[in-house]
ZASELO-457778 format. One record per residue (C-alpha): residue in one letter; x, y, z. Coordinates in steps of 0.1 Angstrom, whole numbers, plus 5000, padded with zeros to 4 digits. Example, Ala and Ser with C-alpha at 12.3 -4.5 7.8 and 13.67 -1.06 7.14 Angstrom:
BEGIN
A512349555078;S513749895071;
END
This chain:
BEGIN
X131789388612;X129589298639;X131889178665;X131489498685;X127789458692;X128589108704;X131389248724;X129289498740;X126789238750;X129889058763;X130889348785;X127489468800;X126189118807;X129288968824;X131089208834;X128789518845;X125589308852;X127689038870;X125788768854;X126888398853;X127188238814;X124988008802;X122488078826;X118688138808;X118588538827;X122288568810;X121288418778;X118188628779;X120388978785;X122588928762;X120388858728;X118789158740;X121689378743;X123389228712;X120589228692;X119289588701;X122489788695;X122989618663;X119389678645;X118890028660;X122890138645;X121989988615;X118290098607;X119890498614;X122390448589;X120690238563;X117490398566;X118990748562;X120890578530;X117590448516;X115890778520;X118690948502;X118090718467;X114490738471;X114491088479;X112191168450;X109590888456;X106191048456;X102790848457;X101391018429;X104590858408;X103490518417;X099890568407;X100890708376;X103490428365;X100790138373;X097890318349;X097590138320;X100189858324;X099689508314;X097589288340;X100189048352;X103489348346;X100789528370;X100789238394;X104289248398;X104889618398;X101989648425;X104189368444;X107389578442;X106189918446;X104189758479;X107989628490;X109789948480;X107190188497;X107590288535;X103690218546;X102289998568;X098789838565;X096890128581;X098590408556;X098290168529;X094490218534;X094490558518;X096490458486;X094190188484;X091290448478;X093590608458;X094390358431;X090390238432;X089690588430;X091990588395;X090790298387;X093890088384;X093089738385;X091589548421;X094089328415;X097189548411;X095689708442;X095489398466;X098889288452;X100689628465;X098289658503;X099389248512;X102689328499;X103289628517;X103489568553;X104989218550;X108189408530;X110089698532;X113189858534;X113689848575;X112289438571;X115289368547;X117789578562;X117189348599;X116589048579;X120089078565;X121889168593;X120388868615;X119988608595;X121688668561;X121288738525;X119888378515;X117188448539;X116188798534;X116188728492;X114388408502;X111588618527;X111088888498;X110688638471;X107688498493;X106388808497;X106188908465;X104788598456;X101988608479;X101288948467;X101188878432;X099088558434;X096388708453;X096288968428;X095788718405;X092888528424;X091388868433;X090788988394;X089888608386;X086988578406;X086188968396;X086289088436;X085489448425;X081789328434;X082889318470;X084589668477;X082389888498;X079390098475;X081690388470;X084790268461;X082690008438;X081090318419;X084190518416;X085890158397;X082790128377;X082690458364;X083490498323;X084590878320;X088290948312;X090790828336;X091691178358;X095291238345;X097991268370;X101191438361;X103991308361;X106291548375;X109791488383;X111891768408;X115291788412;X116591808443;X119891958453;X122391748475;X121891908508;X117791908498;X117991498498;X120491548529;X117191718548;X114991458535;X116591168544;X117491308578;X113891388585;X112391058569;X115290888590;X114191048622;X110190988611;X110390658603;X113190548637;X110890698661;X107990538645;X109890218650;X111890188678;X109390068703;X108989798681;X112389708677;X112289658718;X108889508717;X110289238692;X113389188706;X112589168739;X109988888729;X113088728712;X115188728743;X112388548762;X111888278739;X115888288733;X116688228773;X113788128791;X111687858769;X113687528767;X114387418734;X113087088742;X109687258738;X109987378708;X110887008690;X108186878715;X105287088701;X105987268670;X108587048652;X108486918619;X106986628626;X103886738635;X102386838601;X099587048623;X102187288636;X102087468601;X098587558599;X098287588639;X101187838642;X099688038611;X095988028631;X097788128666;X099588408652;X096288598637;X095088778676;X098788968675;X099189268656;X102889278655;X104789508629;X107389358606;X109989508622;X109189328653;X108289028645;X111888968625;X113688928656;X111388708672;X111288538638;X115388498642;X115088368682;X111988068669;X115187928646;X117987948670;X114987758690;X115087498666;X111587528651;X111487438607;X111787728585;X108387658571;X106487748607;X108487988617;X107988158586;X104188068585;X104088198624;X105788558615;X103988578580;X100688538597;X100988778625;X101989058601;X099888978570;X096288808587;X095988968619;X092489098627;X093489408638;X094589458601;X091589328589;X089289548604;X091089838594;X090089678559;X086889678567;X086490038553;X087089958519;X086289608517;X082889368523;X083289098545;X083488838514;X086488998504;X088488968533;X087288618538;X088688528509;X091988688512;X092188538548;X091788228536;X093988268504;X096488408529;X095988128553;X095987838531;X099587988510;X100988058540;X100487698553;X101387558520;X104787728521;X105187608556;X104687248548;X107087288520;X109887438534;X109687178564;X109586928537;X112587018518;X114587118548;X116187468537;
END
């Protein structure tokens, strides 16, 4: 199915570029080429595809569904609806107020914002065309798992205290919760048609540059950084690669879109599952530009102690998945 991306790669880099094989610049040219074609056919069609099941999805659904559920259904619910919802961290800010605002529990809440920008639909749909369905199942169950657990931790240690003073009075308050309706529309074929074209077109041209941005990094590290390097400094022998790759990757601010195919160029490198996966996790979930945007709703004990919940799982999962060799 994918022979033609690799055959176009084929024909640009050899035969139109003129380059030589196996050279690093050849190499280089034609991950990026390959790579390129395939994820920006595949997020048009898939995306537009997606967009046409959830053509009906509405923010004021998901707040509804998640009021009143059980704690830990709500955990995972905040998990999957974080996975299954097109936001990144910075829109994820103002369901965040949302939720608080209805009062849904903190920990539902933090389970669907960490969740949401490490998993969604354009994530999955790279993931599995790269790398494969054991991966991409693999990746989401992490995610979800990272979600839920801080969730967890989150309500445990009762971190309502440490939301900013307005959100922490609208949670507090004891009137009736403000009912949200419920209301379901039909929508006629060609309606869902327009939507998923537009959402399609939205979201792709929200996303291409990054798609470029990430690949492009991937075809650097793919042709020009030996792989000697890689075993040399970050290989699985050296149990301080884990946490180091996780604490390296927290300056970036690199979407999840991007950071898959960079994700996909570290293993054809050569470097374990568990720090490659601790490296990309990190740079998506823990980055400081993320956490200041945080800042709004959150005090600063807060975010310490999701960065260090994040830090320490993600390191955790690193040293196990070295340690098992998946």
């Amino acid at each position: 199915m994918f022979e033609i991306f690799t055959y176009l790669a084929d024909w640009l880099t050899f035969s139109v570029f003129g380059l030589t094989q196996d050279t690093r610049l050849a190499n280089s040219i034609h991950f990026f080429i390959e790579d390129t074609s395939k994820i920006l056919v595949l997020l048009i069609l898939l995306i537009y595809l997606i967009a046409i099941v959830r053509a009906t999805l509405d923010p004021e659904k998901v707040r509804y569904y998640l009021q009143g559920k059980n704690r830990f259904t709500g955990y995972f619910l905040g998990s999957f609806f974080g996975s299954v919802t097109p936001f990144c961290s910075c829109s994820s800010i103002p369901l965040f107020m949302g939720f608080i605002s209805a009062r849904i529990p903190l920990g539902v809440t933090i389970a669907f914002l960490l969740t949401s920008p490490l998993i969604n639909e354009v994530v999955v749909v790279m993931l599995g065309s790269l790398l494969g369905l054991k991966f991409t199942l693999m990746y989401i169950a992490i995610g979800l798992t990272l979600g839920m657990t801080a969730g967890f931790l989150v309500d445990f240690i009762k971190g309502e205290r440490w939301l900013v003073a307005f959100l922490a009075e609208k949670y507090k308050q004891t009137d009736d919760l403000p009912e949200i309706k419920n209301t379901e529309k039909t929508m006629t074929l060609m309606e869902r048609h327009q939507f998923a074209k537009n959402e399609m077109l939205e979201i792709f041209t929200r996303i291409w540059k990054w798609v470029v941005i990430g690949v492009g990094i991937g075809a650097l590290i793919h042709g020009a950084i030996p792989a000697e390097w890689f075993s040399e400094h970050l290989g699985a022998k050296q149990w301080w690669s884990v946490p180091v790759a996780t604490l390296l990757a927290i300056p970036m601010y690199i979407n999840a879109t991007a950071i898959v195919p960079i994700l996909e160029s570290l293993l054809l490198k050569g470097i374990p599952l568990g720090t490659t996966l601790a490296f990309c996790m990190s740079a998506v979930a823990v980055s400081l530009p993320e956490f200041m945007m945080l800042k709004q709703v959150m005090n600063s004990r807060l975010l310490m102690f999701i960065g260090a919940y994040l830090l320490l799982a993600l390191s955790l999962m690193g040293w196990l998945f070295n340690a098992v060799n998946f």
